[in-house]
C-alpha positions as CSV (number, residue, x, y, z in Angstrom):
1,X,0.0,0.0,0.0
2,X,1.1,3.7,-0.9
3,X,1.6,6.1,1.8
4,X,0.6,9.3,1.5
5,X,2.1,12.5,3.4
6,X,-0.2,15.8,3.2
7,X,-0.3,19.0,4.4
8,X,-3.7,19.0,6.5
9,X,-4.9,22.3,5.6
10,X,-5.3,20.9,1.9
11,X,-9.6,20.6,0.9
12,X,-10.9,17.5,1.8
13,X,-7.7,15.6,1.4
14,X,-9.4,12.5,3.1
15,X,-12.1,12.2,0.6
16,X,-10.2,12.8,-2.3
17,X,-6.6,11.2,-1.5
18,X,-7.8,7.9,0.7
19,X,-7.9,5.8,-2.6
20,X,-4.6,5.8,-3.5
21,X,-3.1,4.6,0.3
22,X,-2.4,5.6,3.7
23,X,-2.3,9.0,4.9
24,X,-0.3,10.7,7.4
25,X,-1.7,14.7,7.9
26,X,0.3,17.4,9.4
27,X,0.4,21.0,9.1
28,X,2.6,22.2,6.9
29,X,5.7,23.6,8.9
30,X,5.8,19.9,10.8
31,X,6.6,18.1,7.6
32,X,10.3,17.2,7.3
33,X,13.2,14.7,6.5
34,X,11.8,12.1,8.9
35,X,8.2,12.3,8.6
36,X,8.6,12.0,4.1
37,X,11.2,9.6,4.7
38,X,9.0,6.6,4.0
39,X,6.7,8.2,1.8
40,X,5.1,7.1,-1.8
41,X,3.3,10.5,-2.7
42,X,3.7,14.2,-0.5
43,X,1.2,16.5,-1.1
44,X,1.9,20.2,0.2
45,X,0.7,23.6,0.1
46,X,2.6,27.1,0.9
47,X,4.4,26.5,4.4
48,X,6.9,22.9,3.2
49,X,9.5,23.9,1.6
50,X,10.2,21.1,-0.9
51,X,14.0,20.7,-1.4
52,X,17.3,18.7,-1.2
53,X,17.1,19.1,2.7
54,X,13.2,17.8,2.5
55,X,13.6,14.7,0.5
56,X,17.5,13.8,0.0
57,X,16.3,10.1,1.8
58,X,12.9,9.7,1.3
59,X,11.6,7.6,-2.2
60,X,8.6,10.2,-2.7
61,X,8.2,9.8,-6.6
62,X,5.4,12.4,-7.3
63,X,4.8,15.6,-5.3
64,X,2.0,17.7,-5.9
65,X,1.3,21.3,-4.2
66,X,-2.7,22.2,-4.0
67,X,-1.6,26.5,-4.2
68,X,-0.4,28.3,-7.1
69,X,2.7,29.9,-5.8
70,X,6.2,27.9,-6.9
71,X,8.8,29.7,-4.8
72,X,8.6,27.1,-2.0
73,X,9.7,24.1,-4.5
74,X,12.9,23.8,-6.0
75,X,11.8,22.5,-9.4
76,X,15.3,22.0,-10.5
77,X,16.3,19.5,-7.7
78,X,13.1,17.4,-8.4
79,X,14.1,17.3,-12.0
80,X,17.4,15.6,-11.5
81,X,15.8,13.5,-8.5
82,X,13.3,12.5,-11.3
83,X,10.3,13.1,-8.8
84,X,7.1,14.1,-10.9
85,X,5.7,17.5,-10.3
86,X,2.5,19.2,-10.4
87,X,1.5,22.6,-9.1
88,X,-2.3,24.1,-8.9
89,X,-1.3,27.1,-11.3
90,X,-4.5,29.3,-11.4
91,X,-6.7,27.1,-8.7
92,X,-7.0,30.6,-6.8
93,X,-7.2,33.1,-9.9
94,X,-11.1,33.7,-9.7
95,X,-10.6,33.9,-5.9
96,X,-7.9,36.6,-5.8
97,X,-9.7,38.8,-8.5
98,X,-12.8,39.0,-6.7
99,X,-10.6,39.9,-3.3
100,X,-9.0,43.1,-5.5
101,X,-12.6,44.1,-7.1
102,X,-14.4,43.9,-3.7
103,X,-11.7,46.1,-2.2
104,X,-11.5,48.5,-4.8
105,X,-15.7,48.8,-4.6
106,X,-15.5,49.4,-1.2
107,X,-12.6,52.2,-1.4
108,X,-14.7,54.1,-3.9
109,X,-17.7,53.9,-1.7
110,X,-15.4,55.0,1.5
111,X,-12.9,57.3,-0.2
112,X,-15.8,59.1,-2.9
113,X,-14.5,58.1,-5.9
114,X,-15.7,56.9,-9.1
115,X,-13.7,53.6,-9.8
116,X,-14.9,54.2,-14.0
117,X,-12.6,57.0,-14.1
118,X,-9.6,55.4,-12.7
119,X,-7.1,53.5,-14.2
120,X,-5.9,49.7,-13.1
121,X,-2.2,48.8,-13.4
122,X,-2.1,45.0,-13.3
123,X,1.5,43.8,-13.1
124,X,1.6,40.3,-13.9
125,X,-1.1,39.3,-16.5
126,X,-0.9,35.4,-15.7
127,X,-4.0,33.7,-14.5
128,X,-5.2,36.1,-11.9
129,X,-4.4,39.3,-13.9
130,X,-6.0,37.9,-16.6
131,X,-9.1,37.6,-14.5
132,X,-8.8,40.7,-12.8
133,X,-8.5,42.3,-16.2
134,X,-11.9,40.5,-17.4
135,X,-13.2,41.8,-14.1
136,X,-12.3,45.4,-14.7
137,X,-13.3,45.6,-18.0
138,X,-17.0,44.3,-17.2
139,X,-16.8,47.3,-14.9
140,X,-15.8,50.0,-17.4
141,X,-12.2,50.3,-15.5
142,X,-9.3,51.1,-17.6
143,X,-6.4,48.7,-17.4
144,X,-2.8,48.9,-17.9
145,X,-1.5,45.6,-18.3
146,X,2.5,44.5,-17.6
147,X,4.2,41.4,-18.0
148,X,7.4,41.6,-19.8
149,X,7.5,37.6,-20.3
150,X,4.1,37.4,-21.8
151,X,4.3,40.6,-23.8
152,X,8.0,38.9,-25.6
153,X,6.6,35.3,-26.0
154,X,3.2,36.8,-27.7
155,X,4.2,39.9,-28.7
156,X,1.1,41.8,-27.1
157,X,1.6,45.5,-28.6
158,X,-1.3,46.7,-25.8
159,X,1.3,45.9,-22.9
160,X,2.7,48.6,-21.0
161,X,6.1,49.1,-19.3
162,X,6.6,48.6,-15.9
163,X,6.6,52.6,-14.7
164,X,3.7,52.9,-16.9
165,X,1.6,50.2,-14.8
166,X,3.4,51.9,-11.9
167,X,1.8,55.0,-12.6
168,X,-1.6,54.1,-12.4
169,X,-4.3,55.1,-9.6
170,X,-4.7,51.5,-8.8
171,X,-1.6,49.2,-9.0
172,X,-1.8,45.7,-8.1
173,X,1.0,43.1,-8.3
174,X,-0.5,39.5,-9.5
175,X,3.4,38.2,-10.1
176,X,4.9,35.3,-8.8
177,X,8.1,35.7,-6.5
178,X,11.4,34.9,-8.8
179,X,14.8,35.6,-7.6
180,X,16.6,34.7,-10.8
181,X,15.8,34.7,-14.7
182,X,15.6,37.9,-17.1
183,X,13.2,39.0,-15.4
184,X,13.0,38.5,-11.9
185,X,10.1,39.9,-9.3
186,X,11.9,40.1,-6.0
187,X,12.0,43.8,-4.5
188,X,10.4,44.5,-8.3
189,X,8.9,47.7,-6.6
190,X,11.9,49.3,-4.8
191,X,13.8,52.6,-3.9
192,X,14.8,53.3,-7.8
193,X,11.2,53.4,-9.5
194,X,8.4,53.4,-5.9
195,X,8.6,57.6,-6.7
196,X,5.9,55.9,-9.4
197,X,3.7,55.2,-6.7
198,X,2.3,58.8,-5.2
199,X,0.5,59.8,-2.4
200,X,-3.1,59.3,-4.5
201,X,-2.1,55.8,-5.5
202,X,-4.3,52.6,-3.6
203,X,-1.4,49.9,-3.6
204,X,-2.0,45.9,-3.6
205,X,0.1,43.2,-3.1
206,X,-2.4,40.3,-3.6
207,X,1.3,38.4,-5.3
208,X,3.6,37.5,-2.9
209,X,5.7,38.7,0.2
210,X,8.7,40.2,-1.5
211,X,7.5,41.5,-4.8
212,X,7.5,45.0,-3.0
213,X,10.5,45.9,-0.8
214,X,8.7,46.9,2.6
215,X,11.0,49.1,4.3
216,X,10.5,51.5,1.5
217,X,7.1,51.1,1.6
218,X,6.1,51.1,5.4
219,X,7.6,54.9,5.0
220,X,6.0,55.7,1.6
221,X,2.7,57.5,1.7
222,X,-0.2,56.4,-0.5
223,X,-4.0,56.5,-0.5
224,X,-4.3,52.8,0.6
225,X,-2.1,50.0,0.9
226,X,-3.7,46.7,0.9
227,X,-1.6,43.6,1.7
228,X,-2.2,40.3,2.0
229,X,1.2,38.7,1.4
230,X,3.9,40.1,3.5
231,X,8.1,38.9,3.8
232,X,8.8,36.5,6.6
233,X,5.0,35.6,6.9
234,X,3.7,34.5,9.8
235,X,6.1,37.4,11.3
236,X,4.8,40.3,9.1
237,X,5.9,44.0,9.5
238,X,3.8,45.8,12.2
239,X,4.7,49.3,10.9
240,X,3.5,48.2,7.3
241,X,0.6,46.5,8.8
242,X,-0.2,50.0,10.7
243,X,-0.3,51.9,7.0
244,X,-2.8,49.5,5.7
245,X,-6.4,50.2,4.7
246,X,-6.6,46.3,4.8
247,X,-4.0,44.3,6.2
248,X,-4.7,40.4,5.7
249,X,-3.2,37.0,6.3
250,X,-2.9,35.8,2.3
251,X,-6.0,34.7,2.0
252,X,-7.1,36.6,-1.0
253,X,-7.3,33.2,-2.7
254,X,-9.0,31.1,0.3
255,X,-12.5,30.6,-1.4
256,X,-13.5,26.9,-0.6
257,X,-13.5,27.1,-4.6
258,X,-9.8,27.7,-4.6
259,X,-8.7,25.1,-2.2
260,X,-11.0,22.8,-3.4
261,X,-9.6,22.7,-7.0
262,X,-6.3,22.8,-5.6
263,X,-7.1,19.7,-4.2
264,X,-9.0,18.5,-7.4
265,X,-5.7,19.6,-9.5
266,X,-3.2,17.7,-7.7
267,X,-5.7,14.5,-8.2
268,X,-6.2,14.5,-11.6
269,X,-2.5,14.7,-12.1
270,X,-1.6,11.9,-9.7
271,X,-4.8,10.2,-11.2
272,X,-2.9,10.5,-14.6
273,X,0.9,9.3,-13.1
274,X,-0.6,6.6,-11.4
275,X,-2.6,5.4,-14.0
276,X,-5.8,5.5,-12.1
277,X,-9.3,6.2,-13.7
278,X,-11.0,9.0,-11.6
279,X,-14.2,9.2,-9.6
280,X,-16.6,11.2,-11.1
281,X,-18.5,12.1,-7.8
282,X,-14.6,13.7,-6.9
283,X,-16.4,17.0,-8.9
284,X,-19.3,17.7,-6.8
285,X,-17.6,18.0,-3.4
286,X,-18.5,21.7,-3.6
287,X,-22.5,21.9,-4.2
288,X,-23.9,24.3,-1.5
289,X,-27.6,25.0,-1.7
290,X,-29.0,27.9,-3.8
291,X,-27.1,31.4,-1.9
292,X,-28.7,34.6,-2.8
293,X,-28.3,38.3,-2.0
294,X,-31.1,40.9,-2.2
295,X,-29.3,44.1,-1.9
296,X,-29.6,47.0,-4.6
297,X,-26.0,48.0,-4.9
298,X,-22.8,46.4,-6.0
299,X,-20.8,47.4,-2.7
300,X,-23.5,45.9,-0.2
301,X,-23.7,43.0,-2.2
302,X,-20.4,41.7,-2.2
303,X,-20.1,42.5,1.4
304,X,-23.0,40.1,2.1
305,X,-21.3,37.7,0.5
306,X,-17.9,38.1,2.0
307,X,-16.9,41.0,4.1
308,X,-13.3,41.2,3.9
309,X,-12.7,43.0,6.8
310,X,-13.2,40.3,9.1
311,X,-10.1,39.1,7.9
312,X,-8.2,42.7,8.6
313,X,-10.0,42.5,12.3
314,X,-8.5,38.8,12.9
315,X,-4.9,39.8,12.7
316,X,-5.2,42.9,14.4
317,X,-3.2,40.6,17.4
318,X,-0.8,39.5,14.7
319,X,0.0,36.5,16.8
320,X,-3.6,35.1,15.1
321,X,-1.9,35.5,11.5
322,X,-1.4,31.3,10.7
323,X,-4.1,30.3,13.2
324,X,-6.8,32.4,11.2
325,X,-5.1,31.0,7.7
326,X,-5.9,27.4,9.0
327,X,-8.9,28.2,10.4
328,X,-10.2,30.2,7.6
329,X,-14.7,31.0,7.2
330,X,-16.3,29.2,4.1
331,X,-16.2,31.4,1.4
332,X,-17.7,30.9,-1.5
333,X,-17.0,32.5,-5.1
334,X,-19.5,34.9,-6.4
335,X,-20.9,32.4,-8.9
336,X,-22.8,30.2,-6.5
337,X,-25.1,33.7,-5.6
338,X,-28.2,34.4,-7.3
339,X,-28.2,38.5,-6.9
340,X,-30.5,41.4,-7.6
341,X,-27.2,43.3,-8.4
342,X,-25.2,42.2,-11.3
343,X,-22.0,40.9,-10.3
344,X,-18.4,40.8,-12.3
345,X,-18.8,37.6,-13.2
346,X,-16.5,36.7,-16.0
């Protein structure tokens, strides 16, 4: 029989994963060298850092990761281990989009303006700025799209620069974290182009912790910050967190739709490597019953369906910051909601 190691916070791992052997579940930061060591399959999300140091003795031939971020795998050492990869890219995109419109709806409620007559710089148009941008134009927003790898492979003449984007009223970063390459995201807003961002700009980082350098911008005056991924998570920056209009625990892309086709991902693809046929029922683990919203305005409505917040107000104490990840209220994507308001739904 296989044995299974998985990070405990993946969706319904239990149902999904019992098939293919036994599973040991821990929380992420507890899996290491020992507890892989005898391991078939390891399934992880964010906190296990997948390496050398991880899996140098184990005989793990597949590892999958349920979350779309890649900077805590070292794809190159699995490659010459031969271990078979597969990451969630874009399980989260719809989730994180909605997160950025909802904010940016309830700014221009709070802050009096009109969100048509602002422009949107999206830096990084992978799957979640692709979204976002659907999202934006459904809502008459202008967009200024960057990503200097996409616009090179497809030649997208419509792509802006990077102090272009910079310059917009709303800038949000939808990169992943990249240390090395042509063009690498680490510290990709810093002290040589942040004069972009001005005291009228409402700055995201919905990306990763590190895409913006934060002791620049825990001095740097703007109209709102909002940050959900932070350096050195769990131990985030109080003095950035004290600048923000919303200061969250990266869970812009925590929908039970996300995780749960995190989870769904990773089993096709060890489905596929095992040579398993799937279970058909796998798909209808998400079904809740008919949700509705009866408000008459597009800010009241997606509060009702997810006032984000709560999740500012839970890591006031920023002790609470992993707790509140793991122990995160259903969420569901704006799909599932029969409204009187017409939603962004792209």
């Amino acid at each position: 029989m296989m044995k299974l190691v998985i990070d405990d916070a993946c969706y319904a791992y239990e149902k999904i994963f019992n098939c293919f052997g036994k599973i040991t579940a821990l929380a992420g930061r507890d899996i290491n060298a020992n507890s892989v060591k005898d391991a078939d399959i390891l399934i992880v999300r964010s906190r296990t850092k997948v390496n050398q140091a991880l899996l140098d003795d184990s005989q793990v031939k597949f590892v999958g990761s349920t979350v779309a971020g890649l900077d805590h795998i070292d794809q190159d050492y699995l490659k010459i281990k031969g271990t078979r990869f597969f990451s969630a890219q874009g399980c989260n995109s719809m989730a994180v989009a909605e997160f950025v419109i909802s904010v940016i709806v309830n700014l221009s409620a709070e802050l009096n303006f009109d969100y048509q007559k602002k422009t949107l710089g999206i830096i990084g148009v992978g799957n979640v700025g692709t979204r976002l941008a659907e999202k934006a134009k459904l809502m008459g927003i202008k967009t200024l799209l960057n990503d200097p790898p996409r616009q090179v492979r497809e030649n997208l003449g419509d792509f802006v620069d990077l102090n272009t984007a910079l310059s917009a009223d709303i800038v949000t970063f939808h990169t992943p974290l990249t240390i090395d390459g042509k063009y690498p995201s680490y510290q990709l807003l810093n002290e040589n182009n942040f004069h972009h961002i001005t005291n009228k700009t409402i700055l995201f980082n919905a990306a990763r912790g590190g895409v913006i350098k934060e002791t620049i911008w825990q001095k740097h005056t703007t109209l709102a910050n909002i940050i959900d991924c932070w350096e050195d998570e769990p131990n985030i920056n109080p003095s950035l967190q004290n600048t923000a209009y919303l200061a969250t625990s990266h869970i812009a892309g925590h929908s039970v739709d996300a995780k749960f086709m995190g989870s769904f991902m990773v089993y096709e693809a060890l489905c596929a490597f095992l040579g398993e046929k799937q279970d058909k029922n796998i798909k209808n683990l998400i079904n809740p019953n008919e949700l509705s919203v009866n408000k008459d305005n597009l800010k009241d409505t997606l509060n009702e369906i997810y006032d984000f917040q709560r999740d500012a107000d839970a890591i006031k104490d920023i002790s609470n910051f992993e707790y509140y990840r793991r122990h995160y209220p259903i969420r569901y994507e704006w799909h599932h909601f029969k409204s009187k308001t017409t939603l962004p739904i792209a």
